[in-house]
Each structure stands twice: as C-alpha cells, then as structure tokens.
Backbone as JSON Lines, residues from 0, in Angstrom:
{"i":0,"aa":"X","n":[77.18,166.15,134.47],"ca":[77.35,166.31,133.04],"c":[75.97,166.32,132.39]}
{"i":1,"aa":"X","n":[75.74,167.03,131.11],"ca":[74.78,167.25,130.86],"c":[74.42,166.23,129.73]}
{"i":2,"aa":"X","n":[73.11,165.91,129.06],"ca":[73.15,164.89,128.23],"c":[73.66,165.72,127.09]}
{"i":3,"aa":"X","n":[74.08,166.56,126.86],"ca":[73.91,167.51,125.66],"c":[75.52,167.58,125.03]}
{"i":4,"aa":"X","n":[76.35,167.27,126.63],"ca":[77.93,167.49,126.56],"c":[78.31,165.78,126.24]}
{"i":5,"aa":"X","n":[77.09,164.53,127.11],"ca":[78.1,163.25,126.63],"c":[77.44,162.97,125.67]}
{"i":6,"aa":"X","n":[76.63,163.58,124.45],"ca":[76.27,163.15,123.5],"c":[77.47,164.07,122.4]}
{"i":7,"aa":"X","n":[77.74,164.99,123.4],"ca":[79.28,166.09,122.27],"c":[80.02,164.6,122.4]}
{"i":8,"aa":"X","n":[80.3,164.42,123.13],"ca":[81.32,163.18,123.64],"c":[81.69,162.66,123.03]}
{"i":9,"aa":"X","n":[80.18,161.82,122.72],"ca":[80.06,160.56,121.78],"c":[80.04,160.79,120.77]}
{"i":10,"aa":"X","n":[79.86,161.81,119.87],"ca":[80.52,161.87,118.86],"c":[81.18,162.0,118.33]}
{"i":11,"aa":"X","n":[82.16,162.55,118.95],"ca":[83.58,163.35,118.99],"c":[83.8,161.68,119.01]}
{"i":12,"aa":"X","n":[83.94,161.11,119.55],"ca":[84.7,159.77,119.95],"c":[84.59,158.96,118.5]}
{"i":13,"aa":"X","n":[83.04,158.79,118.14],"ca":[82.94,158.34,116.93],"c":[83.5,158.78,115.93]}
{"i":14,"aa":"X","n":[83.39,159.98,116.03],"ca":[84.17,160.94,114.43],"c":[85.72,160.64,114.71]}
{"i":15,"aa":"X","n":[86.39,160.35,115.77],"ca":[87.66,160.06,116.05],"c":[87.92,158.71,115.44]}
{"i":16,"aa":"X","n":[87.09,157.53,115.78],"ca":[86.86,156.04,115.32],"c":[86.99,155.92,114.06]}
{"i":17,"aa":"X","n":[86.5,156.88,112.87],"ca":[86.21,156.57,111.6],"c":[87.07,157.25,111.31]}
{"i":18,"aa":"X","n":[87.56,158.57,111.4],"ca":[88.66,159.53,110.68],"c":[90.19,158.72,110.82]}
{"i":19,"aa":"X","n":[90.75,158.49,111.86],"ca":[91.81,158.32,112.3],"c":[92.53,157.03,111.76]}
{"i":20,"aa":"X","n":[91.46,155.79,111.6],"ca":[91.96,154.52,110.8],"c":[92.19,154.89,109.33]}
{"i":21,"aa":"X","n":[91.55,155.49,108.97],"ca":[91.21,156.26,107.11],"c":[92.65,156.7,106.87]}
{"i":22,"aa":"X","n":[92.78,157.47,107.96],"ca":[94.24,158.58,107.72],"c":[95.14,157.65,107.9]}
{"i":23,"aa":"X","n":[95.79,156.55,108.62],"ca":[96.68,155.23,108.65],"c":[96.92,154.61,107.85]}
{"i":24,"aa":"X","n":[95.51,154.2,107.22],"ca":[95.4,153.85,105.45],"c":[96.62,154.21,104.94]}
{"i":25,"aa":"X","n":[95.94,155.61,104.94],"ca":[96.45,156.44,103.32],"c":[98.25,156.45,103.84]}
{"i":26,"aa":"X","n":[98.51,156.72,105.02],"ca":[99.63,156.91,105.49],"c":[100.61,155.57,105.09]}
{"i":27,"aa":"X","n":[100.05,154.32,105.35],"ca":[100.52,153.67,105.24],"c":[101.18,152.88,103.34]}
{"i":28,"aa":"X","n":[100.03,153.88,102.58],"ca":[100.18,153.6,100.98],"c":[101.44,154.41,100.52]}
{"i":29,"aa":"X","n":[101.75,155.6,101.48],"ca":[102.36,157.04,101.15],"c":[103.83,156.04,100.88]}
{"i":30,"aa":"X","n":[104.38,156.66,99.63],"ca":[106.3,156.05,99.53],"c":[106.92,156.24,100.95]}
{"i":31,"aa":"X","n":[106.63,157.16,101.67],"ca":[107.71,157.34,102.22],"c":[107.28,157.04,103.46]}
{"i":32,"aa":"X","n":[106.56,156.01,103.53],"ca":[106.26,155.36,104.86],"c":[107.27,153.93,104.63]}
{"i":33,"aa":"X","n":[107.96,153.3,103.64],"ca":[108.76,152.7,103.98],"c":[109.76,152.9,103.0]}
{"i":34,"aa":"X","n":[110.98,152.18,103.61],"ca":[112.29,152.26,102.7],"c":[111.94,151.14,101.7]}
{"i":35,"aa":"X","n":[113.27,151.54,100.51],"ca":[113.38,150.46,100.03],"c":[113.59,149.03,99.96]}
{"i":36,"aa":"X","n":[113.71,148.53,101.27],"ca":[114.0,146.87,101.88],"c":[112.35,146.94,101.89]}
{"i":37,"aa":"X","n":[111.8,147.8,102.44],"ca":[110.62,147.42,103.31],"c":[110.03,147.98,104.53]}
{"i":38,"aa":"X","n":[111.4,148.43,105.16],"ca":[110.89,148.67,106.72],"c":[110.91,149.92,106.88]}
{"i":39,"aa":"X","n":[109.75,149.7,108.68],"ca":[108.79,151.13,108.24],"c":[110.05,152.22,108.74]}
{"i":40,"aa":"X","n":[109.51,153.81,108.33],"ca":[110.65,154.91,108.22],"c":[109.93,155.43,109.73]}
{"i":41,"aa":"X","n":[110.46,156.67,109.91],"ca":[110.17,157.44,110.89],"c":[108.77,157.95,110.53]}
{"i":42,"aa":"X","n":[108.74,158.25,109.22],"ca":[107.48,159.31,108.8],"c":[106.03,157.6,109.67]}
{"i":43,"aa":"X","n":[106.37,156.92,109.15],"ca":[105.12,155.81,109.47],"c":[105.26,155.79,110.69]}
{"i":44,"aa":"X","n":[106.48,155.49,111.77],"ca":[106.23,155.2,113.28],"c":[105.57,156.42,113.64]}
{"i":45,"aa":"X","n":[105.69,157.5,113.33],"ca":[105.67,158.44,113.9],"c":[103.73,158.32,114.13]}
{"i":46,"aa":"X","n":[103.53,158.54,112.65],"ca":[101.84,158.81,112.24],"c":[101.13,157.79,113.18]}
{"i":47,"aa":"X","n":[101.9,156.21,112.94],"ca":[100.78,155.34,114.25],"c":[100.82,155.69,114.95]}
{"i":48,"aa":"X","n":[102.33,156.59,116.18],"ca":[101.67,156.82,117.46],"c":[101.0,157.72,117.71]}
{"i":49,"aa":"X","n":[100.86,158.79,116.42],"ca":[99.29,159.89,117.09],"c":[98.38,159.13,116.37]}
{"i":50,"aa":"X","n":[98.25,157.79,115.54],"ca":[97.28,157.13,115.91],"c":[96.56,156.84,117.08]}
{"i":51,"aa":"X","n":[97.65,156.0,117.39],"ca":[97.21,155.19,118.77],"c":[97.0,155.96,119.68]}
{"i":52,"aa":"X","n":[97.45,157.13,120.04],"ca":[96.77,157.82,121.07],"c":[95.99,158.63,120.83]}
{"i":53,"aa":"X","n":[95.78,159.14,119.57],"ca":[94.27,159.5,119.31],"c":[93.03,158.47,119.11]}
{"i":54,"aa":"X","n":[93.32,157.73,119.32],"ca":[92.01,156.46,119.54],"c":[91.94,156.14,121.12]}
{"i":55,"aa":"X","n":[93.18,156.15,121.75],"ca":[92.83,156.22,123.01],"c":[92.02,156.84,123.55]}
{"i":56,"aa":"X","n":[92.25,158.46,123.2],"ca":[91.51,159.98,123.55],"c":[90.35,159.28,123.49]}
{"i":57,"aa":"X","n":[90.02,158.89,121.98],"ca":[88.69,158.58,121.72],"c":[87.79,157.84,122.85]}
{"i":58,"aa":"X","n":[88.76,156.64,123.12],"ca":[88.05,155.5,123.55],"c":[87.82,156.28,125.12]}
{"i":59,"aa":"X","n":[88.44,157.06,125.59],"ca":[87.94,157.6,127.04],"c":[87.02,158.74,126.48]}
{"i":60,"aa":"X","n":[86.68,159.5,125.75],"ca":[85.6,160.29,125.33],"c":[84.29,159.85,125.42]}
{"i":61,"aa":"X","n":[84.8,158.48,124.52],"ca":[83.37,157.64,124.59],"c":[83.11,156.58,125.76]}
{"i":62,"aa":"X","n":[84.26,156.52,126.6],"ca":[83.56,155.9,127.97],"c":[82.84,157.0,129.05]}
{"i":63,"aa":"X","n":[83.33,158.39,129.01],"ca":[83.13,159.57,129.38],"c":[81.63,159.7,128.99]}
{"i":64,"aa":"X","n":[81.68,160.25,127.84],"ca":[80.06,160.04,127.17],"c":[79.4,158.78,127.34]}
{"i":65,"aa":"X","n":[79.34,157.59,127.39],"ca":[78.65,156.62,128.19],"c":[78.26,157.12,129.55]}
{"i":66,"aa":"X","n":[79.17,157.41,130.7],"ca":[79.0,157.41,131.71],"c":[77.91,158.67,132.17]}
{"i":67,"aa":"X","n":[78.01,159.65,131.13],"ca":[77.52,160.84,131.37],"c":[75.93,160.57,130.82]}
{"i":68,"aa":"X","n":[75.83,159.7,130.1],"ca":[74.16,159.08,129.49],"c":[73.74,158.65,130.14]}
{"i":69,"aa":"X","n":[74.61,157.4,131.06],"ca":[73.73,156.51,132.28],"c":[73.31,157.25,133.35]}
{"i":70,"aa":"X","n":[74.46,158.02,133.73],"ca":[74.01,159.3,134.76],"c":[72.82,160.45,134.74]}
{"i":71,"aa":"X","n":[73.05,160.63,133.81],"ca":[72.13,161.51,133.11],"c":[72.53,162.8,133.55]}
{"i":72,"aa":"X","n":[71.35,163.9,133.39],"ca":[72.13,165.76,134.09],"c":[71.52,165.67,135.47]}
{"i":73,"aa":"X","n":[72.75,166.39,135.71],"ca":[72.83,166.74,137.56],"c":[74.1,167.83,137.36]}
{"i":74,"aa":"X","n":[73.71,168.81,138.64],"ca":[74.72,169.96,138.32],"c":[76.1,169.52,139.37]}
C-alpha cells in the first residue's frame, strides 16, 4: 500500500468520524424519529444502524490506513 492510499484512508475514516455522529444528531431531533409516548419509530432504528456500520467501515479504514503508514510503500 502506498502512503498516498493510507493517508486516502485516513481521511476518509476521519471525515466518516465527524459527518456521521452530526447526521444522528439531527436525526435524532427530526419528529418522526419518535412517537408520541416516546419510543423510537422505524425512521430512527433504521438511521442508527447505517450509523453504526458506517463507523465501523470507518474504524477498519482507519486501522487499514494505520497499518499501511507503519508499513510504509512496497509493491
């Protein structure tokens, strides 16, 4: 890997880190993330789990890009 691709990596990972909690936020302010008792609707379960697995993505992007820095380029 090249340093050029785990530094794409690592940012991609980062820009994933900061965007994705922001958007949960707002998701979570939206009416129709819960009913009227309270509890959460489909529209909210739904949005955390491409949360959560878009932070996953992340978090292996950026172990990916780590690994590819310590290594450094080799073809």
């Amino acid at each position: 890997m090249t340093i050029a691709l785990a530094l794409f990596l690592l940012v991609n990972a980062a820009w994933s880190f900061f965007v994705w909690p922001a958007f949960l936020r707002r998701v979570a302010r939206d009416p129709r993330a819960r009913t009227s008792t309270g509890a959460a609707t489909r529209f909210l379960r739904v949005h955390q789990i491409l949360v959560t697995v878009s932070l996953l993505l992340a978090l292996g992007l950026a172990i990916f890009g780590i690994v590819g820095l310590v290594r450094g380029t080799y073809a």
